[in-house]
C-alpha positions as CSV (number, residue, x, y, z in Angstrom):
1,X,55.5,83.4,171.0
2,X,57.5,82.5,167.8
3,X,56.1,79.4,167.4
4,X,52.2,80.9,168.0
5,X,53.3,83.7,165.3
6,X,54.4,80.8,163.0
7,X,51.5,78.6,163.9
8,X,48.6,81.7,162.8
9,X,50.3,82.5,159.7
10,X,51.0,79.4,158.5
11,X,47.0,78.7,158.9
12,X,46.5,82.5,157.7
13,X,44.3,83.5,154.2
14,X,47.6,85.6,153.0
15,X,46.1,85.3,149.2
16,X,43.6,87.3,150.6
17,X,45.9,90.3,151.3
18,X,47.5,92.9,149.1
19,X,51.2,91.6,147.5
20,X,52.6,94.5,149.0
21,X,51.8,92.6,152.7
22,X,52.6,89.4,151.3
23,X,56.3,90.5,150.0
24,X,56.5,92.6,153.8
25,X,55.8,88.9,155.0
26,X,58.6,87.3,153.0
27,X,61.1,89.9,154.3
28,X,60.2,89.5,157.2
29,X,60.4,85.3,157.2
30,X,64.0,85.7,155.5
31,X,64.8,87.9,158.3
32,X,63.3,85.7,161.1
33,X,65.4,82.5,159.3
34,X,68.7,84.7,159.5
35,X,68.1,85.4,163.3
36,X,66.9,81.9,163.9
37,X,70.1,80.4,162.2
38,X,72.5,83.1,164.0
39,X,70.5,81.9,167.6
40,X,70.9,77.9,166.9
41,X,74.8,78.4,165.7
42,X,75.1,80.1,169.4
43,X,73.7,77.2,171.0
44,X,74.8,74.6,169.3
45,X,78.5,76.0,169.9
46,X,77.5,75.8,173.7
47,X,76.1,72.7,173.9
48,X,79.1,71.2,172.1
49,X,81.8,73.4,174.5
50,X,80.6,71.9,177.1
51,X,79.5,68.5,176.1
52,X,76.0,68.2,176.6
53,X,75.8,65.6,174.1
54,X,77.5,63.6,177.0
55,X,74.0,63.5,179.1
56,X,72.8,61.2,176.2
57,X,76.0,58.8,176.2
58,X,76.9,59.6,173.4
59,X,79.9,61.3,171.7
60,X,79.0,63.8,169.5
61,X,76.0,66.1,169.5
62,X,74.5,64.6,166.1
63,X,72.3,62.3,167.8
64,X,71.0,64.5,170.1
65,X,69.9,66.6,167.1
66,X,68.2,64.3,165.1
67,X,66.4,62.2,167.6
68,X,65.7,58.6,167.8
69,X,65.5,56.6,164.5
């Protein structure tokens, strides 16, 4: 659902609404960011407890964040 929110405003005419909605938007991004950032700092402490970076063979979780190449 996050990602569909995301995905319509992001192709969304916001210069066609009122700056009051525009600034209600912003707030509510920054707000989104915070909770998003709180979430993957919850994860990421899990995944590292318990070493799931280990599935991957490797020994840290930094590879497993950034991908291949």
């Amino acid at each position: 659902m996050v990602l569909a929110g995301l995905g319509w405003l992001a192709g969304a005419d916001v210069a066609s609404v009122p700056a009051g909605v525009q600034a209600e938007c912003l707030r509510g991004l920054k707000r989104a960011l915070s909770v998003h950032a709180a979430a993957r700092a919850r994860v990421l402490a899990a995944f590292t407890a318990q070493g799931g970076y280990e599935d991957d063979g490797v020994r840290h979780e930094a590879p497993v964040l950034t991908g291949p190449g």
